[in-house]
Each structure stands twice: as structure tokens, then as C-alpha cells.
Legacy VTK file of the C-alpha trace (Angstrom):
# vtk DataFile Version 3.0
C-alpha trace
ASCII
DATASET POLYDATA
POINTS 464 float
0.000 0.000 0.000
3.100 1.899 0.161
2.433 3.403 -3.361
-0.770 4.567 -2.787
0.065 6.629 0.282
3.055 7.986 -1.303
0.568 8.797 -4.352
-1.731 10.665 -1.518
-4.663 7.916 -2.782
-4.643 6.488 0.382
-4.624 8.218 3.892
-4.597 11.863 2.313
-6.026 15.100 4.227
-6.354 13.661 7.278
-6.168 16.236 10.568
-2.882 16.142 12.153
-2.360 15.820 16.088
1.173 17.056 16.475
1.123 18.915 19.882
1.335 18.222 23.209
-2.166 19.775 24.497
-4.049 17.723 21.472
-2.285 14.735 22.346
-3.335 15.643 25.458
-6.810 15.462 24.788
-6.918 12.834 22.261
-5.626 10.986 25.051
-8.334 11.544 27.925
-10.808 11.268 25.187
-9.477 7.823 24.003
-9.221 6.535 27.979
-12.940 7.861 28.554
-14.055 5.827 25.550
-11.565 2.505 25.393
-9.506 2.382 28.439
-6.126 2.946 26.475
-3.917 5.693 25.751
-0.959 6.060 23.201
2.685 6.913 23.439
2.484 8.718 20.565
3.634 12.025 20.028
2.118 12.824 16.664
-0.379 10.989 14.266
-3.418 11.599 11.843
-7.113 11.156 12.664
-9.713 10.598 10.480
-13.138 11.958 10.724
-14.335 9.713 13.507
-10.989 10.767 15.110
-9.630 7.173 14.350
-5.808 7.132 13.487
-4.253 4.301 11.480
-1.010 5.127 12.966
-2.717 4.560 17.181
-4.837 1.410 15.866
-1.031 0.238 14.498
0.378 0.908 18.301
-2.553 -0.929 19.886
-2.597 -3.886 17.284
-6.635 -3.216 17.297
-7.668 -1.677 14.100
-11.093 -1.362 15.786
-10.372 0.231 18.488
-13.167 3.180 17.790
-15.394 0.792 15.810
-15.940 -2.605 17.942
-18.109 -5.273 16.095
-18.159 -3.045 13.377
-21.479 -1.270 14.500
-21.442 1.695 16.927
-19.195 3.722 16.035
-17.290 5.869 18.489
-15.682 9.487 17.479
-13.266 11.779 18.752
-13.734 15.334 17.763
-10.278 17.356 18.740
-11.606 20.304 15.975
-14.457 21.131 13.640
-11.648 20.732 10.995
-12.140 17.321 10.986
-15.261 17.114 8.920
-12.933 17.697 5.888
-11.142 14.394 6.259
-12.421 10.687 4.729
-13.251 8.092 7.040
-11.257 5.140 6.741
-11.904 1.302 7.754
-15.858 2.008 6.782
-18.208 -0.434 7.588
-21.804 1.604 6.387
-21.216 3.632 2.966
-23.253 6.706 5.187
-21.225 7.110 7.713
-18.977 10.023 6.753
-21.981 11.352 5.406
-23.882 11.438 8.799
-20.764 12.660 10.909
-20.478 15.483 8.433
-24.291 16.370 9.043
-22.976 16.282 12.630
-20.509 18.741 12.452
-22.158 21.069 10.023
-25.144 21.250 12.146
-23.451 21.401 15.301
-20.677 23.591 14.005
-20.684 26.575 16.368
-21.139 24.402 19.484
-18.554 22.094 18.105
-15.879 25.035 18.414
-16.678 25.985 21.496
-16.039 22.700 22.985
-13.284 21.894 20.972
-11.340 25.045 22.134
-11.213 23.382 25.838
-11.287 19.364 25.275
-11.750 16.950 23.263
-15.343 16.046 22.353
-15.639 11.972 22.554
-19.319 10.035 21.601
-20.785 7.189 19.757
-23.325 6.639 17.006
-25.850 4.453 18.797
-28.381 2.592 17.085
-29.545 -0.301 19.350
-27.411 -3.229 17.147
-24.626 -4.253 18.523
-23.308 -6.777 16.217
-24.612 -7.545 12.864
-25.749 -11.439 12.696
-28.407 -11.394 9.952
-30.519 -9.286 7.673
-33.481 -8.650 10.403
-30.723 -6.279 12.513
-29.996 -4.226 8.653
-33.187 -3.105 9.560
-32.508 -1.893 12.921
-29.267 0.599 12.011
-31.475 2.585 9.840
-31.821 5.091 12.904
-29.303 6.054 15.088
-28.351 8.809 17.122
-24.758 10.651 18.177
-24.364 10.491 21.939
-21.213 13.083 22.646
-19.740 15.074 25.083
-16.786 16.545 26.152
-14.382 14.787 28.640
-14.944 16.709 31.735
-18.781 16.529 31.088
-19.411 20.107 29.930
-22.398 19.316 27.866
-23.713 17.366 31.203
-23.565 19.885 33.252
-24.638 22.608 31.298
-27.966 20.988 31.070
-28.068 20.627 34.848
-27.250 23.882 35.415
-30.057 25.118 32.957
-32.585 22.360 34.681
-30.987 24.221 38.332
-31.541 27.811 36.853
-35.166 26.940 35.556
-36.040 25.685 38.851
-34.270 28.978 40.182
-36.440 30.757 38.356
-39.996 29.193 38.619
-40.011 28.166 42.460
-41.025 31.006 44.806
-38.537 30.216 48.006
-35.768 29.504 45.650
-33.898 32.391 46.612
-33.754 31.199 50.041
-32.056 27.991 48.927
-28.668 28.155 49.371
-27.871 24.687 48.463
-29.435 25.550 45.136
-27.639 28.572 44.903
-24.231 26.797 45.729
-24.820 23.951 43.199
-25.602 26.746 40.638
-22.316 28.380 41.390
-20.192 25.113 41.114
-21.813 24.157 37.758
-21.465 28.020 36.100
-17.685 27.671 37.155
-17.558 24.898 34.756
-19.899 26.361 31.891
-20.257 29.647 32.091
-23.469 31.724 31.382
-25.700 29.027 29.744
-28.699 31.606 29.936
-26.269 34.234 27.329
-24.454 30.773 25.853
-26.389 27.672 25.504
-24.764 24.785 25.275
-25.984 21.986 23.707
-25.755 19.666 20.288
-29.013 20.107 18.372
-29.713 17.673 15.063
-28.218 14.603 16.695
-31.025 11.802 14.941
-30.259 10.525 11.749
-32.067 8.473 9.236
-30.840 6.472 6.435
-33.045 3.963 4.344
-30.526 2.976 1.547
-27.142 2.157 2.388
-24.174 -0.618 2.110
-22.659 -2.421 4.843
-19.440 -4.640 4.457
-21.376 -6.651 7.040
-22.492 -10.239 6.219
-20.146 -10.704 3.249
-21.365 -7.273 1.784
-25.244 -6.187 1.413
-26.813 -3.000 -0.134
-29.934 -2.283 1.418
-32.844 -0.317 -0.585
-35.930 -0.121 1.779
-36.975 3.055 -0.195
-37.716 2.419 -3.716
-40.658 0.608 -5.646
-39.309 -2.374 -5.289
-37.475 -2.955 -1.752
-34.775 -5.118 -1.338
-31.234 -6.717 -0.321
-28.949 -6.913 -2.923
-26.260 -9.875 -1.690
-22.946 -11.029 -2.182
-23.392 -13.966 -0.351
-26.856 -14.457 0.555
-27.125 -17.296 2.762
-25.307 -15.260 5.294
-28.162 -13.431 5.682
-30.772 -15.366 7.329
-34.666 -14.677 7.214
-34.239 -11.647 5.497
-37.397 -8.756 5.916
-37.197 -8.083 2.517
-36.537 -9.669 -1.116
-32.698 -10.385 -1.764
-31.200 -9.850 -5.406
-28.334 -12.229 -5.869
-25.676 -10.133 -7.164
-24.083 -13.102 -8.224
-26.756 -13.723 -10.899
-26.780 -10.738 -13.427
-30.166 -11.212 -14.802
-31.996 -10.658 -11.372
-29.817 -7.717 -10.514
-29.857 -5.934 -14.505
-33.868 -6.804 -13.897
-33.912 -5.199 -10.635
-31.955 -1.921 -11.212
-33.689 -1.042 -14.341
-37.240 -2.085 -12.398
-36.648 0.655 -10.070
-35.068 3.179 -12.443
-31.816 3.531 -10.878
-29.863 2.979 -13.999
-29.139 4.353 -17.364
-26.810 3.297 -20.685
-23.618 5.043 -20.991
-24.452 4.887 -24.930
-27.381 6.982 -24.633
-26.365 9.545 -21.822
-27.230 13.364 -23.089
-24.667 15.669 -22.402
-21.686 13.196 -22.238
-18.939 12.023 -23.925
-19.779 8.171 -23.638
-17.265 6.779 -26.026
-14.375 8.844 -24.528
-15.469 7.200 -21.134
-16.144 3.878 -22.777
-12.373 3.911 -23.915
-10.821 4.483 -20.867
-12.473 1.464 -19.781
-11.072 -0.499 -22.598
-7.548 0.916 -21.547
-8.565 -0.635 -17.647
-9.214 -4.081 -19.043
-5.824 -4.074 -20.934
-3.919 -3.260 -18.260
-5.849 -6.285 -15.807
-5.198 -8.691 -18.530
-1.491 -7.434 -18.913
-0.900 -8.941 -15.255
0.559 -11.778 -15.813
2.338 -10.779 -18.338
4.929 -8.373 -16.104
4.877 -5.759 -18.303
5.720 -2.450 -16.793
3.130 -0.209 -17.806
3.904 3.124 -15.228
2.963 6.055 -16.912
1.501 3.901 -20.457
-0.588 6.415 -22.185
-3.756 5.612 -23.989
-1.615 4.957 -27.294
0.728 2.604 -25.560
-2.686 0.317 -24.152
-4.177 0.667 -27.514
-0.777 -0.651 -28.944
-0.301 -3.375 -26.939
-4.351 -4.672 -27.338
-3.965 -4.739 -30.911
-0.882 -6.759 -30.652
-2.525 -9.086 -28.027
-6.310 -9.318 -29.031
-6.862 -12.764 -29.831
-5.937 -12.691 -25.622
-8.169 -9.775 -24.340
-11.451 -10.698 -22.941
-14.773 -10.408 -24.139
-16.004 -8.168 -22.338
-13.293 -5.800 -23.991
-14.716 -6.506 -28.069
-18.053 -5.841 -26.611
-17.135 -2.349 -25.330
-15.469 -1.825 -28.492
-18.103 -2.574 -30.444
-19.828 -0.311 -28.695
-17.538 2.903 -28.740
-17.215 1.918 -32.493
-20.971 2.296 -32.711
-20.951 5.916 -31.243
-18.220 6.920 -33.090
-19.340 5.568 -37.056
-23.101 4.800 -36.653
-24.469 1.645 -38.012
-26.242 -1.260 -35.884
-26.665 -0.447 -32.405
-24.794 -3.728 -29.970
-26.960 -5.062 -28.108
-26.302 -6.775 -24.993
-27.947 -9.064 -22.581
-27.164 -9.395 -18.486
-24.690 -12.231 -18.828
-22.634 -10.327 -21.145
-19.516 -10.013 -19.205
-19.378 -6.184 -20.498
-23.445 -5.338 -19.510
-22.286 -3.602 -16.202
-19.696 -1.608 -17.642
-22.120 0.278 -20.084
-24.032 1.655 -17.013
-24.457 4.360 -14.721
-26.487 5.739 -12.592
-29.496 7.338 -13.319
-30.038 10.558 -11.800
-32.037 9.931 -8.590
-31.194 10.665 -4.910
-29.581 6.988 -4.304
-27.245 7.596 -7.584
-24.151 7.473 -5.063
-25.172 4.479 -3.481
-25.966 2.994 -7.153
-22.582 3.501 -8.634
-21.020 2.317 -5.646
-23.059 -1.209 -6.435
-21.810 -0.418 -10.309
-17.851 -0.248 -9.412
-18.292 -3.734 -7.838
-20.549 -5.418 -10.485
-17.790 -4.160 -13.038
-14.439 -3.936 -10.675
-11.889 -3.915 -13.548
-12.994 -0.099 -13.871
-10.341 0.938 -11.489
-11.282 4.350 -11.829
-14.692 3.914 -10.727
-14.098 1.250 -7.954
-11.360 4.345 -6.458
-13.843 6.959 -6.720
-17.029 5.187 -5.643
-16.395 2.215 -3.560
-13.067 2.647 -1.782
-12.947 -0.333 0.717
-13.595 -2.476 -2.229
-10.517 -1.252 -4.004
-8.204 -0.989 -1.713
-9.015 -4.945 -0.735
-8.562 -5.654 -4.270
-5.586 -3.463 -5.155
-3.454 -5.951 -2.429
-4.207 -8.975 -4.671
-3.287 -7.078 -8.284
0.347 -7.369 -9.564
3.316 -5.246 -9.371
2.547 -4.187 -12.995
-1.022 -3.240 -12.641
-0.424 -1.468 -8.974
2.307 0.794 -10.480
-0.101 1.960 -13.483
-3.713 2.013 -11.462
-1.244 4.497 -8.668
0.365 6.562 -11.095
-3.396 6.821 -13.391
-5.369 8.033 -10.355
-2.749 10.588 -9.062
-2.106 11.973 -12.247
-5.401 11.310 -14.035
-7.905 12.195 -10.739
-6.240 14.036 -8.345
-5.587 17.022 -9.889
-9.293 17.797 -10.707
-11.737 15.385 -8.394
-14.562 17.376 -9.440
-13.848 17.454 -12.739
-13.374 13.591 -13.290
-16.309 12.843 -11.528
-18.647 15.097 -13.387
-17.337 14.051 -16.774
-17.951 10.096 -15.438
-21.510 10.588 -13.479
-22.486 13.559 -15.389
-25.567 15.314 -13.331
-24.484 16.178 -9.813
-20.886 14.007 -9.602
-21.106 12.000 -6.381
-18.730 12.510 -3.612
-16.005 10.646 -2.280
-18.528 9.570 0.915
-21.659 11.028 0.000
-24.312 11.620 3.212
-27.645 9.726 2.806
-30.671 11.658 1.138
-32.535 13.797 3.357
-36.172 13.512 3.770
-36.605 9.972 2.025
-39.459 9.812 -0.431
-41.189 6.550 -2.359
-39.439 7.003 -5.770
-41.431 5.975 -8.709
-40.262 3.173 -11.637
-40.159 3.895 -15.129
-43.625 3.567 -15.781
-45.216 5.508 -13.475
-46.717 9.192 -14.109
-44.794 10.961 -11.908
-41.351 9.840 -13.802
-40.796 12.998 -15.819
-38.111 11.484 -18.039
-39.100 8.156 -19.663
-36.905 5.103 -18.473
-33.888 4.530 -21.704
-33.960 1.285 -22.944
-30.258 -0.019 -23.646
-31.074 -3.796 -24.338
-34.833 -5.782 -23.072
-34.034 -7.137 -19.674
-37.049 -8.508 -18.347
-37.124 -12.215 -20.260
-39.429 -15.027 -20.247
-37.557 -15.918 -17.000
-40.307 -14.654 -14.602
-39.768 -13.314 -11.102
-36.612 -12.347 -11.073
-36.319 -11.042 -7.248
-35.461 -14.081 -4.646
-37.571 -13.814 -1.430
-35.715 -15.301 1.342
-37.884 -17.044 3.228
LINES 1 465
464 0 1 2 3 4 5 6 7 8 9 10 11 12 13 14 15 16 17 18 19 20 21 22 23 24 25 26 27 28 29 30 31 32 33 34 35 36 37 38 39 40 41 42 43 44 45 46 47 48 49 50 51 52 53 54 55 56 57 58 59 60 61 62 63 64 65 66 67 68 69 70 71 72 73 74 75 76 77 78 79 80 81 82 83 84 85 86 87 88 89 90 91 92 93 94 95 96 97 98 99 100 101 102 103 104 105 106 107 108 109 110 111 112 113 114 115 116 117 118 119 120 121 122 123 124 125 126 127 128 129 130 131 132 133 134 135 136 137 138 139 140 141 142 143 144 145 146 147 148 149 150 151 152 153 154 155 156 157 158 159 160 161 162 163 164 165 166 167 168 169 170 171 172 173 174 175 176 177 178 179 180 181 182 183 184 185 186 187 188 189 190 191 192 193 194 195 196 197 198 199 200 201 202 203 204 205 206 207 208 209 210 211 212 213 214 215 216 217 218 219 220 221 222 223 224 225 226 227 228 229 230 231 232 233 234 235 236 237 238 239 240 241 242 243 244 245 246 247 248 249 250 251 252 253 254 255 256 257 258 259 260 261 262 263 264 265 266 267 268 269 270 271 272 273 274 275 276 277 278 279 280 281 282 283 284 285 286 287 288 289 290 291 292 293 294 295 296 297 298 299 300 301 302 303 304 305 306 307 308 309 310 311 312 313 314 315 316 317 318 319 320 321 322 323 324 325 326 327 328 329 330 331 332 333 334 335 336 337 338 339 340 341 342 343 344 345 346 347 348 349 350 351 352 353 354 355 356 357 358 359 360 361 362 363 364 365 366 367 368 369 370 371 372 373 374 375 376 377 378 379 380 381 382 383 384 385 386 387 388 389 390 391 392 393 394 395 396 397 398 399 400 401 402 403 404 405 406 407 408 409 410 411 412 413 414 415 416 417 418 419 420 421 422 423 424 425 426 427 428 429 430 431 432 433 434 435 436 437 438 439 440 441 442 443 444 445 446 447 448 449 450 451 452 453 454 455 456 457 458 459 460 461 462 463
């Protein structure tokens, strides 16, 4: 993984804790949630306020995230909302803990400027044995506060001044009146400053977990449902599962609930340029084994080295081809059925509030699209990226930092089109039924790349 940090792909723009008084208070933080502490003198935290570098010391890469579940955080500065979240178990939790901060902000600062601010997301679950508990994590809450209690006792000494206020002999009560004292010492003015974290509930319908072999849950859409990796992991499952291990249910599925579009027929977008970087991906996965060095091969070098080599190249290469060849010179349209090993590739999402969420299912229904599987479904990548060779790990490192990161935005709106996704995008606010294809509230009619629903029948599994 060496290259990718080097590369700044992998444990970039995280917050730095490089002095003694945030030490300090990462450290009282960290013992008021764990137990532990670290001898470290400096390291990085992520968002949650987990470090790679402390998880390294303590040989417990979950030591903020036990069973995977409730997450705990360590807030040292609002800063931190700018930085990924690493070792992600629920594709919304960045998301969330940025709603957190944002909405918290001014509070956030104020703590922050004394002690660390150390909590949990809390949701009820904790541990994830079967589909029935997916169900339960859909709601949680952020439980936080700083280490000396400040948030605690400002709402005593509001509950203390109320009282103060509204009983008639209270001014006689000097044990009141001493308690009052003791608590302001701590808090200052809470009638002038308030204290206290508002927006702390969160909701999120349609999410992915890495939990039980990897699920994506859609509980908001026509069609409900748990799309599977492995899905006799899951149990009784509360909803319909989509095998994503069979192509026809999930092609059947996606296009069902109008979540997907063709590349081909995009408006606005430059499909075969797209399509063609794509081909260049699947040349350099099938040059593995062949220990070529390709580090800093440009598009003419790939295309090179596939015509010299295409009797070798997969199929679902030709099929892209004869795709972008389409676009470019006309003529008969390719079609292409689910099982074509190239059917995944020549989607995206359609433009709906769970189009984040839908590419990140796309990058691992077509992971040779490196590019993709980086920008949408990290955790997937970088598990992958330790099984590629030497040859394909030196060109995917040196593509991304030179192709990606010196315009994010700009990549990702010339891929996704409409509103690019984000890195860790939050979950859609105020969740709404969305409507298929067919219904009258669609404005835009549903495209219609290749027929997908067959003679086959039901194509959604219900687990029973």
C-alpha cells in the first residue's frame, strides 16, 4: 500500500495531532471511551478521530469501531469534517458525521477550544448477525460530550436555573444557589451561551454495509430489497434479496426501479471517450501476468499493446469496443444481454437521490474499472488493489494521481455527469417513495439499452 500513500490515494487530508495539548486530549478522550492511551507524540485522525497510525500501536484496528457497529468518534476540531473516514463499515457514515458537524458547528468550536469532544453513534445493534438487525441501524443517534462533562452539566445547570427561576422560596435555597455556582464555574453563562448539540437523529433507508459478506440495502424504492454477495449469510431476510451473483436478477432489478441508465445513450456526455478508458482498464488487468511495466503507459501505448494481443483480451473488452465503435461511425446499435460479461460496464447511474449508493453497487458489479471502484467504492478497491500485480499497482497508482487528483470534481462530473457523487456522499434527506419507469410521476421516460425482463419470470429471490 506503500504506493498509494506515497501517491496521496490512500490516507490523504487527514487532521494532524502534532502537539502536546491535542495529544493531550486525544488521550483523555481515548481513555474515557476505550480504556487505552498512546505513546504517541504525533499521528493523523480521520473523521471519527480514528488514526491508522494509534490502531497500528494498539494492534486493534477497531479500536473506535468494535463489532463493526457503533461507532465511536473523537472530535479534537471542527476541521475534521474535511477528512475521509477510513476502515468504513456503512457507505453513510462520513456522510452522517459530516451532518454532525455542520449542524453542530458553532457548538462544536466551542467545545473543541477546551477538550476533546468523545461520543458514539448508537443505534440499538450491537453486532450484525443477519438481515433482520440491517433493519434496525437505519436510525441512530450521536451520543457526545466533552471529557470533563461540559455538555452534562450545562444541562443541569439550565434544569438548576429553571427551577431557580420558577419556584417562589428559591432564593432562600442556598444549596441551590451553591450547586448553581459550582456548575457556572464549569460552563459559564448558559442563559447568554447555551450549550448543547441540536440535530443529533439521523435516518438512512438505503445504504451498504461490508457486514455479512457485503449487502446493499434499498428499503426506499418501488421495489425494496437486499442486494447480496453472499446471501445465505443473511438469514430470514425482511425483505426480497437480489443475488448479485446472478446478473439477470440484478440488470432486472436496477432497471425495475429506475436507478440505472446506458452510458451509450447519456445526453450531455462524452460516452465513447469514457467507454475507452475502460477499454484501456481491461488491458492493463489482462497485462498482469504478463509483467509488463506499464507506469505512466498512455492511452496509445494500451491501444498498442491490445492490438498486438487481441486474440488474448477478454470479451467483455470486443463488446465495449463494439460499442464505442458504434458511437463513433453509426451503423447497428450492440446489443447486450445481463450475462454479457461487459453489460455492467455500459451503465451508470441514473439521476435519482440513491445515484451514489448505485454507482457504488456499479464499481463492484464491473471492478476492472479501477477508476470507478477508487472513486465510488473505496474499501472495495483498496481490498482488491493488495491482490493485483506489481505491474497493474504501479499503473492504477500513477493513473489516479495523475489522471484524478488534480481535478476530483472534474473527473467525476465528466464520469456521473448530473451532480458528480462525492467521495462519501451523506444519505438523502427527507426519504421519499421514488417511482419506476412507468409511473406518471417519472418525468423522463426510463432509456432502454437492451430488453431485460425475459421469459424468465420473477426475477427477485424472497428469502424465506
Amino acid at each position: 500500500m506503500n504506493r498509494l500513500i506515497q501517491a496521496g490515494l490512500m490516507f490523504a487530508n487527514l487532521t494532524r495531532v502534532d502537539t502536546p495539548a491535542l495529544v493531550e486530549r486525544y488521550n483523555r478522550a481515548l481513555h474515557h471511551l476505550t480504556g487505552k492511551r498512546t505513546a504517541l507524540t504525533e499521528f493523523a485522525i480521520d473523521i471519527s478521530g480514528y488514526s491508522p497510525e494509534v490502531a497500528d500501536e494498539l494492534g486493534d484496528p477497531q479500536y473506535l469501531n468494535r463489532n463493526g457497529v457503533n461507532r465511536q468518534i473523537i472530535l479534537l476540531s471542527t476541521r475534521q469534517k474535511s477528512a475521509p473516514l477510513l476502515n468504513a463499515r456503512f457507505s453513510t457514515t462520513r456522510g452522517l458525521l459530516r451532518q454532525f458537524i455542520d449542524r453542530n458547528e458553532a457548538q462544536l468550536f466551542a467545545l473543541t477550544a477546551r477538550d476533546a469532544v468523545a461520543g458514539e453513534m448508537v443505534n440499538g445493534v450491537f453486532d450484525i448477525d443477519g438481515a433482520q438487525k440491517l433493519m434496525d441501524v437505519r436510525r441512530l443517534t450521536i451520543e457526545a460530550d466533552t471529557t470533563t462533562g461540559t455538555l452534562r452539566d450545562a444541562e443541569a445547570l439550565a434544569a438548576r436555573a429553571e427551577r431557580f427561576l420558577d419556584e417562589e422560596d428559591a432564593w432562600f435555597d442556598d444549596a441551590l444557589i451553591d450547586e448553581m455556582i459550582a456548575l457556572a464555574r464549569k460552563t459559564g453563562d448558559v442563559t447568554r451561551n447555551p450549550i448543547r448539540l441540536k440535530h443529533t437523529a439521523f435516518h438512512q433507508d438505503n445504504f451498504w454495509t461490508s457486514h455479512l459478506g457485503g449487502v446493499y440495502l434499498f428499503s426506499e424504492c418501488d421495489t425494496p430489497a437486499l442486494l447480496a454477495r453472499d446471501p445465505a449469510r443473511l438469514g430470514k431476510a425482511p425483505l426480497p434479496v437480489v443475488d448479485m451473483g446472478d446478473p439477470r436478477d440484478v440488470a432486472a432489478w436496477l432497471h425495475g426501479n429506475g436507478l440505472v441508465q446506458p452510458l451509450a445513450t447519456a445526453r450531455g456526455f462524452d460516452a465513447a471517450r469514457v467507454l475507452r478508458q475502460k477499454m484501456d482498464f481491461i488491458v492493463v488487468d489482462a497485462a498482469q501476468d504478463g509483467g509488463l511495466d506499464l507506469a505512466g503507459a498512455t492511452a496509445r501505448d494500451l491501444r498498442a499493446l491490445a492490438r498486438d494481443n487481441a486474440d488474448r483480451l477478454p470479451e467483455e473488452y470486443h463488446q465495449i469496443r463494439r460499442v464505442v465503435a458504434w458511437l463513433e461511425e453509426g451503423g447497428r446499435r450492440p446489443r447486450h444481454s445481463p450475462e454479457d460479461p461487459a453489460y455492467f460496464y455500459l451503465l451508470r447511474a441514473a439521476d435519482t437521490p440513491d445515484r451514489d449508493l448505485v454507482n457504488m453497487a456499479l464499481a463492484e458489479l464491473a471492478p476492472k474499472d479501477v477508476r470507478q471502484l477508487f472513486i465510488c467504492h473505496k474499501e472495495l478497491f483498496y481490498a482488491l488493489y493488495a491482490g493485483w500485480s506489481d505491474t497493474k499497482k504501479s499503473y492504477v497508482a500513477d493513473f489516479l494521481s495523475r489522471d484524478y487528483l488534480i481535478d476530483k470534481a472534474g473527473t467525476r462530473e465528466a464520469l456521473f455527469g448530473h451532480d458528480a457523487p462525492a467521495p462519501d456522499p451523506a444519505p438523502a434527506a427527507a426519504p421519499s417513495r421514488r417511482t419506476g419507469p412507468w409511473s406518471r410521476t417519472n418525468k423522463s421516460p426510463a432509456p432502454d439499452p437492451v430488453p431485460i425482463v425475459g421469459p424468465w419470470g420473477a426475477v427477485i429471490r424472497e428469502r424465506r
